[in-house]
C-alpha positions, -999 to +999 in steps of 0.1 A: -307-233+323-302-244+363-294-216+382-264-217+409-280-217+440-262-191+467-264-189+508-258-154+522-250-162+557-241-125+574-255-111+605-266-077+593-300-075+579-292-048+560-259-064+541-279-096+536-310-077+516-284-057+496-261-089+484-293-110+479-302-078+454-267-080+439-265-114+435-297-119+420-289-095+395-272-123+377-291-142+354-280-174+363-278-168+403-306-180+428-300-173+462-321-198+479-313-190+517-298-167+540-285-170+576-277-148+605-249-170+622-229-201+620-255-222+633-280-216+612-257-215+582-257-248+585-288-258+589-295-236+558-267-255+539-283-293+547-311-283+538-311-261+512-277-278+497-261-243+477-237-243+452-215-217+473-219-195+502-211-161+509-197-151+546-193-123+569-163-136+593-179-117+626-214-132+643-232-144+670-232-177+686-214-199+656-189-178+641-178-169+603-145-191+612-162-220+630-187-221+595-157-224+573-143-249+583-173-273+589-183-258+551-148-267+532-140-299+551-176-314+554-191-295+527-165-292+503-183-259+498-169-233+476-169-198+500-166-162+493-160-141+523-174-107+525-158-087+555-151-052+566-118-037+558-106-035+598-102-073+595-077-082+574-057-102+594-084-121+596-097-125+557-062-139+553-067-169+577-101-170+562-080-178+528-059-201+546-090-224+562-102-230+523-120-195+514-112-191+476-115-153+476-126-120+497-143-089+488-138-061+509-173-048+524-168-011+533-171+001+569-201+028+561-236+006+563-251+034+536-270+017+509-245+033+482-213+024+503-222-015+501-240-010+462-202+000+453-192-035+461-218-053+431-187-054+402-165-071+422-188-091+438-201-105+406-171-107+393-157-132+420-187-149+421-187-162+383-147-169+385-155-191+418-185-207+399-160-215+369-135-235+394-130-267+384-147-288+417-118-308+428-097-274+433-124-254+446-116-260+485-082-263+491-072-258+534-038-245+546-033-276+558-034-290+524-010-260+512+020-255+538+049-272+531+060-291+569+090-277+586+110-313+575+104-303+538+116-269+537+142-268+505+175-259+510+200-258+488+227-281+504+205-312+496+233-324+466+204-308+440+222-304+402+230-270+394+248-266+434+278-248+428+271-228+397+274-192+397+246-179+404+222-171+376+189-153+392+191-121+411+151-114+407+121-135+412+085-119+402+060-137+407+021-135+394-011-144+412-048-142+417-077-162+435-058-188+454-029-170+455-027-157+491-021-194+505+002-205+473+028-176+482+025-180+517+036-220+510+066-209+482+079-181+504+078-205+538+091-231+518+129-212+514+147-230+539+168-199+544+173-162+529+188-163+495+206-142+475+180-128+450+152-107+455+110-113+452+088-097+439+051-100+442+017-088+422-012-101+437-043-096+421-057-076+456-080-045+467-062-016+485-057-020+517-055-050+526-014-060+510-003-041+540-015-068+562-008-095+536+024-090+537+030-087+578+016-120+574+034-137+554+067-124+569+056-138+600+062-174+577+093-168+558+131-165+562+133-132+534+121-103+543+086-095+534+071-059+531+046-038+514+061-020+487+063+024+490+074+037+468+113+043+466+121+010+480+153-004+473+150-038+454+176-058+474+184-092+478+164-112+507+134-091+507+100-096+492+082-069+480+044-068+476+031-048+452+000-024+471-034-033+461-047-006+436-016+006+422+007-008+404+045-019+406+074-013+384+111-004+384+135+019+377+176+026+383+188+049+403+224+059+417+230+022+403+203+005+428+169-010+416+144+010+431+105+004+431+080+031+422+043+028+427+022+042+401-018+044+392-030+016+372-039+028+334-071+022+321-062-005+303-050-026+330-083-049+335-063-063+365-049-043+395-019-050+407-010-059+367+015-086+366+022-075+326+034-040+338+055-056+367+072-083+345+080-059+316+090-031+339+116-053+355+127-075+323+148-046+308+166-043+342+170-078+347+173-093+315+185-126+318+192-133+355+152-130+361+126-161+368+091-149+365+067-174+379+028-174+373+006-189+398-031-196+400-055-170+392-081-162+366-078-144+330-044-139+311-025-115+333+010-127+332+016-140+293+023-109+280+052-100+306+066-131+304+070-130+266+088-098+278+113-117+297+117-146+279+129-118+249+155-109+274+167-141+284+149-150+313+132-179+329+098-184+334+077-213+355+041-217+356+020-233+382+008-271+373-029-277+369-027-302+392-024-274+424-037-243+408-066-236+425-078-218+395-058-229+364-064-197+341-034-173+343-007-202+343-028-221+310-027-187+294+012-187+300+019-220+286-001-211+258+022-184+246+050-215+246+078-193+260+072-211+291+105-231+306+090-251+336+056-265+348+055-275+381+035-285+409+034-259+438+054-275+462+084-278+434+087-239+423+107-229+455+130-261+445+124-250+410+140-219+412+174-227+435+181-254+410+179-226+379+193-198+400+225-221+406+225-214+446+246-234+472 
């Protein structure tokens, strides 16, 4: 069997002899190279010619920014960065220059500290390996809706007029799905009248400054969820990495409540336990949409709300950057709408009746 061949391009000697050990670890994984800046990452990838490349963001000379572009636009490389937790502004414009995921490398150097990274390493590292190649590297500038294109719902679309039918959208996502929500939630040519909510598949600490970001981009207002938050409409709450989000009514107002994950929830934020949580609150004036991401999280709650009434849109496989969680929903065939990317913002104004 031909292994995948891996570059470890970080500038710590230390973190590159511990991921080379992780990596390796895997049957199936060669790391063939490693490099201590951007320069020499790619020489190391002409030469050497890797099937993906890990990436520390901060070097010398060449940095981990410079690299990623030249490796996702001349490369077509598939990337995985692996950065401290102080920068997470910055993995999030790594995401947006064609990174497919991050893990989080802690901020101790101790050999134990960086060992507790290995699971989610290898885990990331044999979802990016199963991307289909003509989605693996997929830029911001390939993503982001243009200004001009922003939907609105005064553009004569059927269903103008209605009453409206949706006063909730929760929304589901994994690898990819950082640049896929920045582009729906940009993409709202004004605030609306319903509320989003979000469960990304994410590491604590890091949604905090996810979601700064992306209200920096949108018209709604996008925070962090704490818990007690009122769920209100024209504000986008983001579930916090390692915990997980559901809902609950109090004094007649939807209110959030962060909880611990169970120990059956194999992903963290769960979208299951957000999309049932909020389908007996919601019932029918809900649209759940599933985005790109691996494994099945999703079909269960949105058999959930489909049993209430509600709608529910999957991601197209033509724009999923990983088309697992959205196949899994169409498979339990309570799906209403597949769509491209740049339709479910348009998708859900024309459902929800808005004008």
């Amino acid at each position: 069997m031909k292994k995948i061949k891996i570059v470890v391009v970080d500038d710590s000697a230390f973190s590159r002899r511990t991921i080379t050990k992780m990596l390796e670890g895997l049957d199936s994984v060669e790391v063939v190279g490693y490099a201590i800046n951007g320069e020499e990452g790619i020489q190391k990838v002409i030469a050497l010619k890797p099937d993906l490349v890990t990436l520390d963001l901060e070097m010398p000379k060449m940095d981990g920014f410079t690299l990623l572009r030249i490796l996702t636009n001349r490369f077509s490389l598939p990337v995985i960065v692996i950065s401290a937790l102080s920068g997470a502004d910055k993995v999030f414009r790594a995401l947006e220059l064609g990174a497919l995921d991050f893990v989080p490398k802690p901020s101790s150097n101790a050999s134990v500290d960086l060992l507790s990274i290995k699971e989610d390493l290898l885990k990331k590292v044999l979802q990016v390996l199963a991307i289909k190649p003509g989605n693996r590297v997929r830029t911001s500038s390939d993503q982001l809706l243009p200004e001009r294109t922003a939907v609105k719902s005064e553009e004569g679309r059927a269903g103008v007029g209605l009453q409206h039918t949706i006063d909730l959208v929760a929304i589901g996502s994994s690898t990819g799905g950082p640049p896929a929500l920045q582009q729906i939630l940009s993409s709202f040519g004004q605030k609306y009248p319903f509320a989003i909510v979000v469960s990304q598949h994410m590491p604590a600490g890091f949604t905090k400054a996810f979601a700064d970001r992306l209200n920096r981009s949108s018209h709604f207002d996008v925070k962090e969820a704490e818990d007690g938050d009122l769920v209100l409409p024209g504000r986008v709450l983001i579930a916090p990495g390692g915990n997980n989000m559901v809902f609950e009514v109090c004094g007649g107002q939807v209110t959030a409540r962060i909880v611990a994950p169970s120990e059956s929830d194999r992903y963290i934020p769960s979208v299951d336990v957000m999309l049932q949580s909020c389908a007996g609150i919601y019932r029918k004036r809900v649209a759940a949409v599933i985005l790109t991401g691996m494994g099945n999280d999703g079909s269960k709650g949105i058999r959930t709300i489909k049993e209430q009434g509600g709608y529910v849109i999957a991601e197209s496989e033509e724009t999923a950057v990983v088309y697992g969680m959205p196949r899994e929903a169409v498979a339990t065939g309570v799906v209403d709408r597949i769509v491209p990317l740049d339709q479910v913002a348009g998708e859900i104004i024309l459902q929800g009746g808005f004008s």
